[in-house]
C-alpha positions, 0 to 999 in steps of 0.5 A: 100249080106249075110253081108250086114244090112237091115233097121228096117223099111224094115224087116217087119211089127208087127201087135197087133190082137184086141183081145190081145188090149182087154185082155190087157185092160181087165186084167188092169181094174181088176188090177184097180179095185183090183178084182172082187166083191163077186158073180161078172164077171171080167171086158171085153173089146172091142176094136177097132185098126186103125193105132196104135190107139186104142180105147177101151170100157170096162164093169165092175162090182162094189161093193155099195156103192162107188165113182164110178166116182172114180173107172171108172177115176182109170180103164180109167187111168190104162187101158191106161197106160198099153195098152200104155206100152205093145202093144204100142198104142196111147189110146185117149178114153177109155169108162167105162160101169157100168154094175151091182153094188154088195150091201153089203146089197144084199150080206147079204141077200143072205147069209140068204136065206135057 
């Protein structure tokens, strides 16, 4: 018994939480993005797992102006890649929430402030 071989598939199971799928996402729409806009919150992610399906809703912040149908495509396309690649998972959707635009203009105005 001791030298005998047992299947892959009977020695177990390897189980990825959701909150590891989520930080995975997280951290790819920042590298996506290249950062995170001055005074801005970094990227999170929820995520919901079935059967090595993950689907996956992120929030971000942008700086104005830009093409923001741009950076949310390079965020869907970068957060897929890379859940794909570290945990595995199959990533149909990936649903990217515009939450706050940072204005250059904004960003001066405040530095006036006194």
């Amino acid at each position: 018994m001791a030298g005998e071989r047992v299947a892959a598939a009977e020695r177990g199971a390897t189980t990825i939480a959701d909150r590891v799928v989520a930080k995975i996402a997280a951290q790819a729409a920042r590298e996506a993005l290249g950062g995170v806009p001055d005074g801005g919150v970094a990227p999170h992610a929820g995520v919901l797992v079935h059967n090595d399906v993950a689907r996956v809703r992120i929030g971000v912040e942008l700086d104005y102006p830009c093409d923001i149908g741009a950076r949310c495509g390079a965020v869907r396309h970068q957060v897929t890649q890379r859940v794909s690649a570290l945990a595995g998972m199959e990533v149909p959707e990936v649903v990217v929430r515009v939450e706050r635009l940072h204005s250059a203009q904004s960003r001066a105005a405040q530095g006036r402030i006194r």
